[in-house]
C-alpha beads as a LAMMPS data file, in Angstrom:
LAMMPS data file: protein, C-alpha beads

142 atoms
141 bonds

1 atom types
1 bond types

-500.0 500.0 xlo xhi
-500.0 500.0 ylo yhi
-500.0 500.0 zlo zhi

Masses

1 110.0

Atoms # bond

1 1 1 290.524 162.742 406.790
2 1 1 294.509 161.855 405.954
3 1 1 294.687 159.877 409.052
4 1 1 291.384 157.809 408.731
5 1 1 292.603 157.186 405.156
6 1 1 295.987 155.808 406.672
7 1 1 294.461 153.981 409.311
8 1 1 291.889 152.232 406.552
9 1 1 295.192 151.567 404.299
10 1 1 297.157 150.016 407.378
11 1 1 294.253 147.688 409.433
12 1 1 292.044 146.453 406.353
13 1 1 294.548 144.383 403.947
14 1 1 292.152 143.687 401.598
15 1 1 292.080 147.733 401.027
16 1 1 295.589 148.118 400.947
17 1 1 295.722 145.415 398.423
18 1 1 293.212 146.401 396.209
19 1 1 294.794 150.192 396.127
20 1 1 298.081 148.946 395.040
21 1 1 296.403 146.860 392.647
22 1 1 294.650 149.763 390.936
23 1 1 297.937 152.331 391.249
24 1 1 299.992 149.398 389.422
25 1 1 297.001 149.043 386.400
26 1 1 296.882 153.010 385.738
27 1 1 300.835 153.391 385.844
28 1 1 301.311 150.105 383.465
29 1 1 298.202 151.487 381.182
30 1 1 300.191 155.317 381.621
31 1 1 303.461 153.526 380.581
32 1 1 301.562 151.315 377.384
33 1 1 299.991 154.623 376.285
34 1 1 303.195 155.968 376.069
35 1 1 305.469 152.833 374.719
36 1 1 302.741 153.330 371.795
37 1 1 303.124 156.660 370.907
38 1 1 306.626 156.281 370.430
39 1 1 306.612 153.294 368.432
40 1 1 303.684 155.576 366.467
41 1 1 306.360 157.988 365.778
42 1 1 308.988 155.532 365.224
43 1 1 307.262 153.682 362.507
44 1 1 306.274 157.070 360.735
45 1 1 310.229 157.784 360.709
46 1 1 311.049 154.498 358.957
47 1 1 307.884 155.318 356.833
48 1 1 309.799 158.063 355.612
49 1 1 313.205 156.408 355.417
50 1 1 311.682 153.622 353.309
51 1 1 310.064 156.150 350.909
52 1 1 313.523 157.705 350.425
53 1 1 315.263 154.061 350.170
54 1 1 312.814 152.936 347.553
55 1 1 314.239 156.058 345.359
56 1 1 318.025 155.759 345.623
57 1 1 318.256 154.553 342.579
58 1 1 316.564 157.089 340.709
59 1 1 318.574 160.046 342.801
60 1 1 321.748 157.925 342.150
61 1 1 320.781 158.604 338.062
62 1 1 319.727 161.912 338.955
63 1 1 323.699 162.205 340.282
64 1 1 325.063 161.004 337.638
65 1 1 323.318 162.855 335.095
66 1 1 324.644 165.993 336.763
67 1 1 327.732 165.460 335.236
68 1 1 326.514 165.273 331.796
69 1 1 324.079 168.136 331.784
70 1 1 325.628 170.245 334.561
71 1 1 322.190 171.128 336.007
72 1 1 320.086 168.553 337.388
73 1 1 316.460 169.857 338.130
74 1 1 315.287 173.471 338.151
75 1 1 312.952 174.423 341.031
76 1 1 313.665 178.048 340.464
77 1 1 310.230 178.358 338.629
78 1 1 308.625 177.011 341.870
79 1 1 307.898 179.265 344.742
80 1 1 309.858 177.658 347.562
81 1 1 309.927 178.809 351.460
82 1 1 312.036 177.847 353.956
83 1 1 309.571 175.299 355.232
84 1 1 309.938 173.519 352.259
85 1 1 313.650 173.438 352.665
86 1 1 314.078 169.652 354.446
87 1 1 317.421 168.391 354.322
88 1 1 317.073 165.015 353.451
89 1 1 320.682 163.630 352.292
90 1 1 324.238 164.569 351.726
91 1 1 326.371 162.483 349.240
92 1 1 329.806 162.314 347.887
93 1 1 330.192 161.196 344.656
94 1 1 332.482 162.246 341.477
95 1 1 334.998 164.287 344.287
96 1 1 332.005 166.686 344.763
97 1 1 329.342 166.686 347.761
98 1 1 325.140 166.944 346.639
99 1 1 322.463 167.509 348.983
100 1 1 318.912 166.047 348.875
101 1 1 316.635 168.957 349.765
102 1 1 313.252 168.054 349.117
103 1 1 313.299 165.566 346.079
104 1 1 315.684 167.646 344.157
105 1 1 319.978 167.155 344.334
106 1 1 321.716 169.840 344.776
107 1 1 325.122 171.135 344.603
108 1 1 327.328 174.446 346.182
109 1 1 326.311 177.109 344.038
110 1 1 322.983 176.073 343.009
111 1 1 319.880 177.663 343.394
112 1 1 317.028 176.220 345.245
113 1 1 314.143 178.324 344.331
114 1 1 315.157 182.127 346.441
115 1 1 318.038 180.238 348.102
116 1 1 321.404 180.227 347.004
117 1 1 323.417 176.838 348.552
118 1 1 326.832 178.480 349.800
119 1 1 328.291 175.315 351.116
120 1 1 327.765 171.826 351.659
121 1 1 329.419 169.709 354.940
122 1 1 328.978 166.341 355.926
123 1 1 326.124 167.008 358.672
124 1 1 324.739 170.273 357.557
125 1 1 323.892 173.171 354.220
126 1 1 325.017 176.553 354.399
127 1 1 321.829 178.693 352.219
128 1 1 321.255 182.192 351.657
129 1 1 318.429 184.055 350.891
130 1 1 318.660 185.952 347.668
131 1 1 316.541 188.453 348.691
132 1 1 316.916 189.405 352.506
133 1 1 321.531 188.395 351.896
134 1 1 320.481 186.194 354.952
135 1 1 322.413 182.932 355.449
136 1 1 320.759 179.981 357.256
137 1 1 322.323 176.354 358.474
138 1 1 320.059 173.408 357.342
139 1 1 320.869 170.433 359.409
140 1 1 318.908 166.940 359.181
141 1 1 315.864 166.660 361.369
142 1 1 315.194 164.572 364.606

Bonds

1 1 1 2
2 1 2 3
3 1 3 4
4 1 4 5
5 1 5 6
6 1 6 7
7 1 7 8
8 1 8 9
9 1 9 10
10 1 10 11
11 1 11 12
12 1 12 13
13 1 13 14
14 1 14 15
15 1 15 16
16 1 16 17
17 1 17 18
18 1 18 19
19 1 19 20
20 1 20 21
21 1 21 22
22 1 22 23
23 1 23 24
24 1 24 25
25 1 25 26
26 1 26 27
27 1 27 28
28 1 28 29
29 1 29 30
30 1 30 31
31 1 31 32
32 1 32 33
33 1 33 34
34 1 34 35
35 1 35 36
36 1 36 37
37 1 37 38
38 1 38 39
39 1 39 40
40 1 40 41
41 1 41 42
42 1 42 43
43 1 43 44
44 1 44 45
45 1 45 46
46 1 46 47
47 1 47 48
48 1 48 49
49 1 49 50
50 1 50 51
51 1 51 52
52 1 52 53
53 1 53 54
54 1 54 55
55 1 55 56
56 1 56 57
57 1 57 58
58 1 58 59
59 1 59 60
60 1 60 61
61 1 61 62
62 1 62 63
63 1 63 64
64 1 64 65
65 1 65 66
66 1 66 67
67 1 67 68
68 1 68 69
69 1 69 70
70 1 70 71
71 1 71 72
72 1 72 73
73 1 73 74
74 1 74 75
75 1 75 76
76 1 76 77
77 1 77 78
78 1 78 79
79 1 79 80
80 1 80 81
81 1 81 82
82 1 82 83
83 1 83 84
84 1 84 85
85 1 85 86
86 1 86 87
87 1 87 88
88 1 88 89
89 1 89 90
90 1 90 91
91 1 91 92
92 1 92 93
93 1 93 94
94 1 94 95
95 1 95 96
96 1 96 97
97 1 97 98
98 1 98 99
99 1 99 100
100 1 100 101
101 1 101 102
102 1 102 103
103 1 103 104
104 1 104 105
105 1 105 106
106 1 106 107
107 1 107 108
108 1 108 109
109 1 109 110
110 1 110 111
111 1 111 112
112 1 112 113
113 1 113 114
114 1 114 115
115 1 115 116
116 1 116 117
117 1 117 118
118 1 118 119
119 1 119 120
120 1 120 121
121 1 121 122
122 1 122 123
123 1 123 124
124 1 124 125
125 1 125 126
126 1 126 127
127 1 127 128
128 1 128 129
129 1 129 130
130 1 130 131
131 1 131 132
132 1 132 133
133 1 133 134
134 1 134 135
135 1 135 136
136 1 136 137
137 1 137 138
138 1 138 139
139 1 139 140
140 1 140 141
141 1 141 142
């Protein structure tokens, strides 16, 4: 069967030309299906980053309110996981370093609902949890 296949592909050009014809349309349409799912999941990213972008200026009051008040937003009350832990930012402002987790800044030594923030570095947030005394790393996501 392999060698009257061959044999087809090597004495009947037209054949031969109308198989490479068809292997080149399913490995461009294979290659367009896939240049368009990662754009897809580009453009949700910068979605995201827009969202966030369009509400620096209300986190940047939110910072400097901290001073003033020394707390800036409670989310003790709420029941929070560690799903809903997303590391969204890290800032430096006033000579001290707040995270964005969620919507809410925080700073080292806050509490973010069952999770004590231990320490803050420039690419990741050291948390424990209050109950289990078990410490986690948040870093940003892909």
């Amino acid at each position: 069967m392999l060698s009257k296949f061959t044999n087809l592909i090597i004495r009947e050009t037209r054949f031969s030309l109308r198989l490479v014809i068809i292997i080149v349309i399913i490995l461009s349409s294979v290659w367009l299906w896939k240049k368009q799912k990662i754009q897809s999941q580009h453009l949700k990213k910068i979605k995201e980053e827009k969202q966030l972008v369009v509400k620096i200026p209300e986190l940047e009051k939110q910072i400097q309110s901290y001073g003033n008040s020394g707390r800036i937003e409670s989310q003790e009350s709420k029941k929070i996981t560690r799903k809903d832990l997303v590391l969204k930012g890290i800032f430096f402002q006033n000579n001290m370093y707040f995270v964005l987790i969620g919507d809410t800044f925080y700073k080292k030594g806050d509490t973010c609902g069952n999770f004590d923030i231990l320490n803050i570095d420039l690419n990741y947030v050291t948390i424990q949890d209050r109950n289990t005394k078990q410490t986690e790393v948040l870093r940003f996501s892909d």
